[in-house]
C-alpha positions in Angstrom: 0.0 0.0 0.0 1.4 3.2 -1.0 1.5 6.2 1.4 -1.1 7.9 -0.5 -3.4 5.2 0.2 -2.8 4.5 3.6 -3.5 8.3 4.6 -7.1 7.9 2.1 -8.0 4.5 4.1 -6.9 6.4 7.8 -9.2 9.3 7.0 -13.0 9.0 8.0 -15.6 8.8 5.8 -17.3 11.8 4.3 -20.9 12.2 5.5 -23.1 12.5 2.6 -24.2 16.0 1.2 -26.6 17.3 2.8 -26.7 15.3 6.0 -26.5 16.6 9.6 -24.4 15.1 12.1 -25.8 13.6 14.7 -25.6 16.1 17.7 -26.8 18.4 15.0 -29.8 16.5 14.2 -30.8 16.3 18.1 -30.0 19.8 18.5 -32.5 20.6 15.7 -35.1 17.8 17.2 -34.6 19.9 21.1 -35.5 23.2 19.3 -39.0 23.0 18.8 -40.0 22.1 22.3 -37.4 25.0 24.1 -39.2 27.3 21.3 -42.7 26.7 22.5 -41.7 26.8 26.2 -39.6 30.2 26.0 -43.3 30.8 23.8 -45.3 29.7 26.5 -44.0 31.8 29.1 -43.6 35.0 26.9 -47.6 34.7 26.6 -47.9 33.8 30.8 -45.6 37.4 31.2 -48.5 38.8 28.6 -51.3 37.7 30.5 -50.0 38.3 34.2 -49.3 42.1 32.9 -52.6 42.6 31.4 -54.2 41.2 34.5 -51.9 42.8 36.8 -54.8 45.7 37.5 -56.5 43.0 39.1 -53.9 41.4 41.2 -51.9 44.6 42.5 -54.3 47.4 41.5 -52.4 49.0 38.7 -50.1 48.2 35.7 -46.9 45.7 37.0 -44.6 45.1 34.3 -42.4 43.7 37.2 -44.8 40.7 37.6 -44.2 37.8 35.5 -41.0 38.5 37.1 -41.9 37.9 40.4 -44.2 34.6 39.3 -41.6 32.9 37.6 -39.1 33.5 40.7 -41.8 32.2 42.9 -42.4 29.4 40.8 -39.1 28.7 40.5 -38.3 29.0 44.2 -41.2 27.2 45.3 -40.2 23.7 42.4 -36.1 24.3 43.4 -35.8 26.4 46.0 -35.0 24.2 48.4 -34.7 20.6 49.3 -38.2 20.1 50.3 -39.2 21.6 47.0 -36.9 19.8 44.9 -38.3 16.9 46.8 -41.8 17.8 46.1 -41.5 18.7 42.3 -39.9 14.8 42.0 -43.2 13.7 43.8 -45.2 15.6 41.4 -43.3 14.5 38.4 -43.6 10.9 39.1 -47.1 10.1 37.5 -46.4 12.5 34.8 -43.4 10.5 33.7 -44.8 7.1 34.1 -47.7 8.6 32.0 -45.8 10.1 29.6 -44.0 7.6 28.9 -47.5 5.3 28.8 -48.5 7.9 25.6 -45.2 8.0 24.3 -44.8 4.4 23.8 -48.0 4.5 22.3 -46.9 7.3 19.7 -43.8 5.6 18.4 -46.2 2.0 17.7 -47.9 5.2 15.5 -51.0 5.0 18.1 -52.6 8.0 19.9 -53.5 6.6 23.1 -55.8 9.3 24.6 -56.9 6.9 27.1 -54.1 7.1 29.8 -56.8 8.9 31.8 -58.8 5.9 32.2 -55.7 3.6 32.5 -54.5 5.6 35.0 -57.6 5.2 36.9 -58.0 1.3 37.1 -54.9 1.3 38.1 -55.0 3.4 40.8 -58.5 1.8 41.8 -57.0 -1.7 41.3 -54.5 -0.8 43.9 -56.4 0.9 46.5 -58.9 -2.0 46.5 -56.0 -4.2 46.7 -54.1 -2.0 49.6 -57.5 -2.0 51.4 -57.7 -5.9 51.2 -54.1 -6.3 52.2 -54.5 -4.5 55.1 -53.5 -7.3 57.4 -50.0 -7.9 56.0 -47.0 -6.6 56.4 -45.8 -3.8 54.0 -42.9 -5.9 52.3 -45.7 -8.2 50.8 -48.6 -5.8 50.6 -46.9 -3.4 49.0 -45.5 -5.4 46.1 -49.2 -6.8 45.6 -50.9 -3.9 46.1 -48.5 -2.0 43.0 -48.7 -5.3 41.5 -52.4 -5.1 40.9 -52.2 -1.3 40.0 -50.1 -2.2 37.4 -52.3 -5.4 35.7 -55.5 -2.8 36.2 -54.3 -0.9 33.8 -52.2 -3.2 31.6 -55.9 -4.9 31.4 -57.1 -1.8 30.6 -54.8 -0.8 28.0 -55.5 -4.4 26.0 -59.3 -3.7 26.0 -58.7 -0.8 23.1 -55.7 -2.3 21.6 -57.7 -5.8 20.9 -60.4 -3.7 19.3 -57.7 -1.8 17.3 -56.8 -4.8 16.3 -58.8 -7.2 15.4 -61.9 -5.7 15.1 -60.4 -1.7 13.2 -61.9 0.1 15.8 -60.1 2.9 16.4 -58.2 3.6 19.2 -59.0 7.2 19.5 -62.6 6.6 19.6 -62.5 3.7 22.2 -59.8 5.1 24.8 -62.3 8.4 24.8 -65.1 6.4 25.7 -63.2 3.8 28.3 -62.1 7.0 29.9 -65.4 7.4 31.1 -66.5 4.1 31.5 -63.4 4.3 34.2 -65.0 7.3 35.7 -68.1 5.4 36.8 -66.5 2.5 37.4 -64.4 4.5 39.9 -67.6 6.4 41.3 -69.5 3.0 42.1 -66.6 1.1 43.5 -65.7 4.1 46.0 -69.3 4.7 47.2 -70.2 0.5 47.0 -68.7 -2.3 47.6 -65.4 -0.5 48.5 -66.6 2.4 50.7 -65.1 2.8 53.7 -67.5 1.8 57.4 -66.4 5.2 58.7 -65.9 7.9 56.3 -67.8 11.5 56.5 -67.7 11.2 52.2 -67.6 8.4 49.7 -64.4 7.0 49.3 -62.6 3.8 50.1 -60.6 3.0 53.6 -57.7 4.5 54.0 -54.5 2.5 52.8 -52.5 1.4 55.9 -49.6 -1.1 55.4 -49.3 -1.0 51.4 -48.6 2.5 51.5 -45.3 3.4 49.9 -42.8 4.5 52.6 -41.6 8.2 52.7 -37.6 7.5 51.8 -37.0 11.4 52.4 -39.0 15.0 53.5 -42.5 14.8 53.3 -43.3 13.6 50.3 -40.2 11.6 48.9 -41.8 8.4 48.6 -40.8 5.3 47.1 -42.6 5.5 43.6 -40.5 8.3 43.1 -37.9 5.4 42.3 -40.0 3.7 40.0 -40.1 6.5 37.3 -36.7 6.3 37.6 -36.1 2.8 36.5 -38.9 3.2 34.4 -37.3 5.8 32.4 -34.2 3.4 31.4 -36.0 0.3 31.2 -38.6 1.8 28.5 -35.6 3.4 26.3 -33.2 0.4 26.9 -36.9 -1.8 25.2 -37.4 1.0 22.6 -34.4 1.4 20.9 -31.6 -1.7 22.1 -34.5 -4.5 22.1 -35.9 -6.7 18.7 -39.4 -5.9 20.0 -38.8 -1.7 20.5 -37.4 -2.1 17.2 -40.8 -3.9 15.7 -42.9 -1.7 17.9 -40.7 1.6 16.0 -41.2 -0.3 12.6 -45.2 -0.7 12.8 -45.2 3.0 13.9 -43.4 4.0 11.1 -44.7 1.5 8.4 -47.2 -1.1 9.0 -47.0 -2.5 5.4 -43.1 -2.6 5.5 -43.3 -4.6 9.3 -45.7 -7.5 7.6 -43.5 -7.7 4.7 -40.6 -8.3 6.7 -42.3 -11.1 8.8 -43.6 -8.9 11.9 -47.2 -9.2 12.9 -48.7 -5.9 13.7 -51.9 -7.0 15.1 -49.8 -8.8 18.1 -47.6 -5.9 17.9 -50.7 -3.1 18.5 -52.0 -5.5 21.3 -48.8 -5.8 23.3 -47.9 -1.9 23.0 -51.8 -0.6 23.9 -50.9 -3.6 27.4 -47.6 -2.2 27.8 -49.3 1.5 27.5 -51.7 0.4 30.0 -49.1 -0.6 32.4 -47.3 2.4 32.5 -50.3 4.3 33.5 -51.4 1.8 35.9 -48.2 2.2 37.5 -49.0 6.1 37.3 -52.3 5.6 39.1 -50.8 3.0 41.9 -48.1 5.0 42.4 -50.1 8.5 43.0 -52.6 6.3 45.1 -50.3 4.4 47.5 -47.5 7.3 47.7 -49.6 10.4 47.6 -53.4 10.5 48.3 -53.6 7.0 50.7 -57.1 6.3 49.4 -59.5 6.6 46.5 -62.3 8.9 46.7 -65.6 8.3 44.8 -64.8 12.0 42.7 -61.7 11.4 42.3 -60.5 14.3 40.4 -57.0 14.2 38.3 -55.8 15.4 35.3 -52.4 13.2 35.4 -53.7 11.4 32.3 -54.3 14.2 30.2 -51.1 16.0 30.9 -49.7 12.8 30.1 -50.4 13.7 26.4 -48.6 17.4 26.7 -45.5 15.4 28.6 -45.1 13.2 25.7 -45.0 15.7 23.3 -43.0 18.2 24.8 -40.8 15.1 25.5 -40.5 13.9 21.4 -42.0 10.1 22.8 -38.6 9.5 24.0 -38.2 8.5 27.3 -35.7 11.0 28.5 -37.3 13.8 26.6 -40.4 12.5 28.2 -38.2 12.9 32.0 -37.0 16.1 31.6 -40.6 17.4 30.4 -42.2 15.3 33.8 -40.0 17.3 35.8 -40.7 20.5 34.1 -44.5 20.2 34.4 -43.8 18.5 38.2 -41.6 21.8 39.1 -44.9 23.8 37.7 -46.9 22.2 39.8 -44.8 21.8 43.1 -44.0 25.8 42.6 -47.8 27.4 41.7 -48.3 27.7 45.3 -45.8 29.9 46.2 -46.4 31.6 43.1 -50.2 32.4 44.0 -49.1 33.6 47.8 -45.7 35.5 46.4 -47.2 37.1 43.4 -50.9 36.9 43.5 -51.4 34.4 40.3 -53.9 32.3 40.6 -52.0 28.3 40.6 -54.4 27.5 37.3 -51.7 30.0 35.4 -49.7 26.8 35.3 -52.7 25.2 33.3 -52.8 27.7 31.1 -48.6 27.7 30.2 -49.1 23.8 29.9 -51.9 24.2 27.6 -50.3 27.2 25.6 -46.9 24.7 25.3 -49.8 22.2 23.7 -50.7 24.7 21.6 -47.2 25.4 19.9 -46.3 21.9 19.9 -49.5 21.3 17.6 -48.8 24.4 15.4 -45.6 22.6 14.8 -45.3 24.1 10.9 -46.1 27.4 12.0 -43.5 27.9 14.4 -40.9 26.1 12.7 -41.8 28.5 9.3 -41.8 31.5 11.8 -38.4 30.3 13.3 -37.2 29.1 11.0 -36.3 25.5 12.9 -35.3 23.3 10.1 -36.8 19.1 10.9 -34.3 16.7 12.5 -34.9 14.8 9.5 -35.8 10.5 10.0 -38.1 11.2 12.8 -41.6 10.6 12.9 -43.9 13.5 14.3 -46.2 12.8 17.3 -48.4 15.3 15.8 -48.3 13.4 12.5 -49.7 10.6 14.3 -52.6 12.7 15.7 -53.5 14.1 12.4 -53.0 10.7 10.7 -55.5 9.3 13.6 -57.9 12.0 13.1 -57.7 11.9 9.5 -58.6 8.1 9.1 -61.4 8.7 11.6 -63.4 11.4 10.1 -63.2 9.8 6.6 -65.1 7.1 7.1 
């Protein structure tokens, strides 16, 4: 080999023409969602000032100033509130990542809500029953059946999906609120507790998840956190993440190559399921110690806005858990700091929503160029919509 040669075979390839590198093309993928935060709280600093007449009596362009210090002191302030913003976080990550998984099998799963629920009804009921044991074995049982509640909630709609065509969108919706009145009997039924002032269900003794640290630093805090590796060591290093990831992208392609979608749908809807479950035993047994019959949560709705702030990936989908968690642990000291009302942190998660969905707009405004190869959650919304309303 000539000297000429050897230094041509030592150098690295040249990436082809027009092709980002890959920090470049997660750079590019991270743009959109920092965009539509910085958005989101441009238009919160909008509204506090134009409200700010209200709240202080007179025009206070100092405001949003003063809310987002509060907020941010009252999520990170201190160690109680770091510990606090992890305890809100937790459901919000398990159910992102319960949506997420669903987005990347190209399913809108709109039904962590419901999921969610049964789980967390699953495991009260069972952390009721269990009563009598010791927590090393109720507790394991008691998450346990959380976690089948809503894996066998999750398979319900992905069956249909399935085998049957009906579509996912439509059937979540409705076994959202089937899970409402399911939850409303059970609480104020069979499962009401002898000596309660309202309907709801005993309160959970010895399957309660222990506090590891402060006040609220329970142990399901732990579980989002092996949750968060597990899912993105199954999504992208496993033979079934990478079937689930094929489906999403190409149903057609997956069956030609010898996958079977139909199984495929079915295990990721039970696998969404799961996830959310989790979410529900884990808010039940570490936070609220029993299950009312109004049990009133929006965990599995904002489980939609974590996923897509987070891309579907599951440490997108942490770092966006957190960010909604610090909005929630911090909208109390907001409101006594700064006089905003703690529902300004609905309305910065919803605007987020809103400039996530107007994905082209912003990114022709902004000009943020695609990361190029990945599929768009909001594709698979549209898609979903679109092959509803045409029939």
């Amino acid at each position: 080999m000539t000297e000429t040669a050897a230094k041509t075979a030592a150098q690295p390839p040249e990436r082809e023409p027009g092709r980002s590198s890959p920090a470049a093309q997660r750079i590019r993928l991270l743009l959109l969602p920092a965009t539509a935060i910085l958005l989101a709280l441009l238009v919160g600093a909008v509204i506090m000032v134009a409200s700010s007449p209200l709240v202080r009596g007179g025009l206070n362009f100092g405001l949003p100033l003063t809310a987002y210090g509060a907020l941010v002191a009252g999520s990170v302030g201190s160690v109680n509130a770091l510990i606090g913003t992890l305890a809100a976080a937790t459901p919000l990550i398990l159910g992102g990542l319960a949506v997420g998984i669903g987005f990347k099998a190209g399913l809108f799963n709109i039904g962590a809500q419901g999921q969610f629920l049964m789980g967390g009804l699953a495991a009260a009921a069972t952390g009721v029953a269990t009563a009598g044991l010791p927590p090393i074995a109720a507790i394991p049982i008691s998450v346990g059946a959380g976690i089948l509640g809503g894996a066998a909630y999750g398979f319900v709609p992905g069956f249909l999906k399935a085998y049957t065509g009906a579509h996912e969108v439509v059937t979540t919706i409705m076994l959202n609120y089937v899970a409402i009145q399911i939850l409303a009997w059970a609480a104020s039924g069979p499962l009401r507790g002898d000596n309660v002032t309202f309907a709801r269900t005993e309160t959970i003794t010895t399957a309660a998840l222990p506090v590891l640290v402060g006040r609220e630093g329970h142990l399901g805090i732990l579980f989002a956190a092996v949750a968060v590796p597990v899912m993105a060591w199954l999504l992208f290093r496993s033979k079934l993440g990478f079937e689930i990831r094929t489906v999403g992208a190409n149903p057609d392609a997956a069956r030609y190559a010898g996958m079977r979608p139909r199984l495929l749908i079915v295990l990721t809807m039970a696998i969404s399921g799961l996830l959310a479950g989790l979410a529900g035993a884990t808010e039940i047994l570490g936070q609220v110690h029993h299950i009312p019959a109004a049990y009133a949560t929006s965990v599995g709705f904002d489980a939609i806005a974590v996923a897509l702030l987070g891309r579907s990936h599951p440490v997108g989908i942490l770092f966006a858990g957190l960010l909604f968690g610090a909005m929630r642990a911090g909208s109390g000291l907001m409101q006594i700091q700064a006089g905003i009302p703690v529902q300004m942190v609905n309305v910065l998660q919803a605007v987020i929503l809103f400039f996530l969905a107007a994905e082209l707009i912003v990114r022709a405004i902004f000009r943020i160029r695609g990361a190029g190869g990945q599929t768009s959650e909001m594709q698979t919304i549209t898609r979903s919509y679109a092959d509803q309303t045409a029939k």
